[in-house]
C-alpha positions as CSV (number, residue, x, y, z in Angstrom):
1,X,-4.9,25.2,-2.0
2,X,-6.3,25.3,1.6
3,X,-5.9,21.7,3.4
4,X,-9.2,22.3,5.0
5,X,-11.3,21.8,1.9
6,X,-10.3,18.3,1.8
7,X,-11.7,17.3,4.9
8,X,-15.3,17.1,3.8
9,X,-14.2,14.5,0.9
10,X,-11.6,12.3,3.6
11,X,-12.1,9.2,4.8
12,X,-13.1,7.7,8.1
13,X,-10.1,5.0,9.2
14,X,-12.2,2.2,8.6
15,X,-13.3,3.5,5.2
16,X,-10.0,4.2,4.3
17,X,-8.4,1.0,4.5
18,X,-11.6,-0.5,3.3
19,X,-11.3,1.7,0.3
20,X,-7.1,2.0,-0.5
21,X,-5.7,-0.7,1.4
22,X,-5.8,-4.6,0.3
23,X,-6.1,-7.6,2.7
24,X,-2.2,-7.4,3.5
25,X,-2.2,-3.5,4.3
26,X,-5.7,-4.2,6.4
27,X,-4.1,-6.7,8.2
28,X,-0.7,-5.0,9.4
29,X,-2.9,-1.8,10.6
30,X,-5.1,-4.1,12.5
31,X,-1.7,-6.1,14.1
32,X,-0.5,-2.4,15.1
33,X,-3.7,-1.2,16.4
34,X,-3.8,-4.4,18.4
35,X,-0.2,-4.1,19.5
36,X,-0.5,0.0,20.3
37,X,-2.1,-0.2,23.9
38,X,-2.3,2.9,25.8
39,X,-1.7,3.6,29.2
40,X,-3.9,5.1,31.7
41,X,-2.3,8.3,31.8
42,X,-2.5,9.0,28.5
43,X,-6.3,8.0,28.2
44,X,-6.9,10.2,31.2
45,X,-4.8,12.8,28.7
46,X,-7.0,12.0,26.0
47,X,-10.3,12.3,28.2
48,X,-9.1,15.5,29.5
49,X,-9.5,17.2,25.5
50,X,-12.1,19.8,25.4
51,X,-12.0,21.2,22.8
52,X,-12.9,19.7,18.9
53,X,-9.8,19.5,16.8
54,X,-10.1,18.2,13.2
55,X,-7.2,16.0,12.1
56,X,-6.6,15.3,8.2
57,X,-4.1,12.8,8.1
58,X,-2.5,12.5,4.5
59,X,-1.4,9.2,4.0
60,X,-1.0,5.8,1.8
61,X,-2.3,2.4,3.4
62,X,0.7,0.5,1.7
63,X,3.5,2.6,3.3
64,X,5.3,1.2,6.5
65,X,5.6,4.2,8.2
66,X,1.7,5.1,7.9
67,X,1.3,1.5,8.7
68,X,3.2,1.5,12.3
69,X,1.4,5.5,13.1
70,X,-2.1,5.8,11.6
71,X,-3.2,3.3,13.9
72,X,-2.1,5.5,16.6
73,X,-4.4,8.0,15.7
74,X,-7.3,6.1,15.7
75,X,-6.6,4.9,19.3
76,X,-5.9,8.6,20.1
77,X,-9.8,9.5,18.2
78,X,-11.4,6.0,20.3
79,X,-10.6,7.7,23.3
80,X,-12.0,11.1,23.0
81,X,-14.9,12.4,21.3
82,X,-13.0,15.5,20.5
83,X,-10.9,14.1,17.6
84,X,-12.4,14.0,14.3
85,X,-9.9,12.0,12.5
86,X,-10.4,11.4,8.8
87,X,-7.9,9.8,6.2
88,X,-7.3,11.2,2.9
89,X,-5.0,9.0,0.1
90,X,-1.5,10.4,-1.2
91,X,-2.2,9.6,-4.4
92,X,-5.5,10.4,-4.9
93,X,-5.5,14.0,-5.1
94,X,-1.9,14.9,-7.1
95,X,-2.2,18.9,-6.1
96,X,-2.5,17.8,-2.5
97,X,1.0,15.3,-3.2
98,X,2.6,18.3,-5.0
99,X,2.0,20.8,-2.1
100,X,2.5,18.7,0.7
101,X,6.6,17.7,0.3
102,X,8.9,17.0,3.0
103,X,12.9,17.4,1.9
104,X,11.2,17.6,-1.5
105,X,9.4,14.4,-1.6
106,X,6.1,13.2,-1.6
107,X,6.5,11.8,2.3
108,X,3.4,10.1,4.2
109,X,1.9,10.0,6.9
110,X,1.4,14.3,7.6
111,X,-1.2,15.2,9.7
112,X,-2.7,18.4,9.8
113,X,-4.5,19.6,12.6
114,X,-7.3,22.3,12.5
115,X,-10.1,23.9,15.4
116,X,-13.8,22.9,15.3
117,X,-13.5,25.9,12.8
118,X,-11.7,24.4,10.2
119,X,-8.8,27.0,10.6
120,X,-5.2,25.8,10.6
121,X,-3.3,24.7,13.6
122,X,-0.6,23.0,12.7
123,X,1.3,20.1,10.5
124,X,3.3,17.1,11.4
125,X,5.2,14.3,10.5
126,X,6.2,12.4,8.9
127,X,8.0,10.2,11.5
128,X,9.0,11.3,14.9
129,X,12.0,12.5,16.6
130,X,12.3,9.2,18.6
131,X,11.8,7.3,15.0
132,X,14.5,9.5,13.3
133,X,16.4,9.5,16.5
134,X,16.5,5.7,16.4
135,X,16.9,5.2,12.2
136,X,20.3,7.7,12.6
137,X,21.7,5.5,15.1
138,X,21.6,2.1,12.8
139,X,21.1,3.6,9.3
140,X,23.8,2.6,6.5
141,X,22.0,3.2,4.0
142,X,18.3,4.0,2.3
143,X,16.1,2.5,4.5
144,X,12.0,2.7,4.9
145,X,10.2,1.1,7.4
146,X,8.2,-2.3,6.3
147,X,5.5,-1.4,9.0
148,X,6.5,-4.3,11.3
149,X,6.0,-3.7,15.0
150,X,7.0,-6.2,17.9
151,X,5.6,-6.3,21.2
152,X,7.2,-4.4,24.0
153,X,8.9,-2.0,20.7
154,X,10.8,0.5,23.4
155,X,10.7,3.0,19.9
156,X,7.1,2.4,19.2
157,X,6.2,3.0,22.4
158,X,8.0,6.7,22.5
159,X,7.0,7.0,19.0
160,X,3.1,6.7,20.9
161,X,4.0,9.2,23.4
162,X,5.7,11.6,20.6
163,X,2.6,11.4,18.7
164,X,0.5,12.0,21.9
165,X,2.6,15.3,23.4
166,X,1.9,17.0,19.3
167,X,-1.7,16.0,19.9
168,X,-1.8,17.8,23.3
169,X,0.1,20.8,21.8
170,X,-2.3,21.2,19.2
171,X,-5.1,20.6,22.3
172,X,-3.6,23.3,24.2
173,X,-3.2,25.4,21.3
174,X,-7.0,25.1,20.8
175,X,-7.4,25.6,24.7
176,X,-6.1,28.3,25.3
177,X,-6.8,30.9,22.2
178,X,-8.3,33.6,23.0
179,X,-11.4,33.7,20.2
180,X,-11.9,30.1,21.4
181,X,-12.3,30.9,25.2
182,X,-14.9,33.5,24.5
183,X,-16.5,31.6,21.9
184,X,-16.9,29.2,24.8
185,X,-16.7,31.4,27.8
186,X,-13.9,29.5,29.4
């Protein structure tokens, strides 16, 4: 199984929630898109990309953690030209569910990042550190996330800039190999 040869059959965001999500799923990732502002610094971030990085994000528009992160990536892809974000469904492909386990389950939302040449870069999720940082403080028990965001959310917020600094790595991963740079002559 290579990741990669799933990108051609993904979704765009819009399509995806258009094709997986109902009215109630559409409507929460709109209220955290909305809600997911981004400063100036990290657009200037953002607008600083050069190089193209292909993001595969596997996910499932009913699940509260994709539902409070997705949206992130698309205002991370709004902002730069060089994100291709596409959207591909947990459930739709079962090898793809099989393969991709976190602590042995079938955990959503992972992102996999590859270079304008579809070769692998790097995986993450599928929460953050400021996420699982914040859930071992209160947890008592099983808990999942109903995808419910508040304005001024102090862990959303970090759980932007988490998402963001991978982002960058993966940028700066992209940046500064060396078949890239004399691909590009930079």
């Amino acid at each position: 199984m290579n990741p990669a040869d799933y990108f051609p059959q993904a979704l765009s965001y819009n399509d995806f929630l258009a094709q997986h999500g109902d009215d109630g799923d559409q409507r929460r990732w709109q209220q955290v898109y909305d809600q997911s502002v981004l400063s100036d610094e990290q657009l200037q971030l953002l607008g600083s990309f050069v190089r193209q990085i292909n993001v595969l994000v596997f996910a499932g528009a009913w699940c509260g953690d994709c539902v409070v992160q997705c949206p992130l990536f698309q205002r991370f892809a709004d902002a730069t030209p060089t994100i291709q974000l596409r959207f591909i469904d947990r459930d739709t492909f079962p090898e793809l569910k099989e393969n991709l386990t976190i602590c042995g389950g079938a955990r959503v939302p992972q992102v996999l990042f590859f270079n304008e040449d579809m070769q692998y870069v790097g995986h993450y999720g599928d929460r953050t550190i400021s996420k699982y940082r914040a859930m071992a403080e209160t947890i008592t028990g099983a808990a999942c996330s109903v995808g419910m965001v508040t304005q001024g959310d102090s862990v959303h917020e970090q759980v932007i800039q988490d998402w963001l600094s991978e982002f960058e790595r993966i940028q700066l991963i992209c940046r500064t190999s060396p078949r890239l740079r004399e691909k590009h002559g930079d």
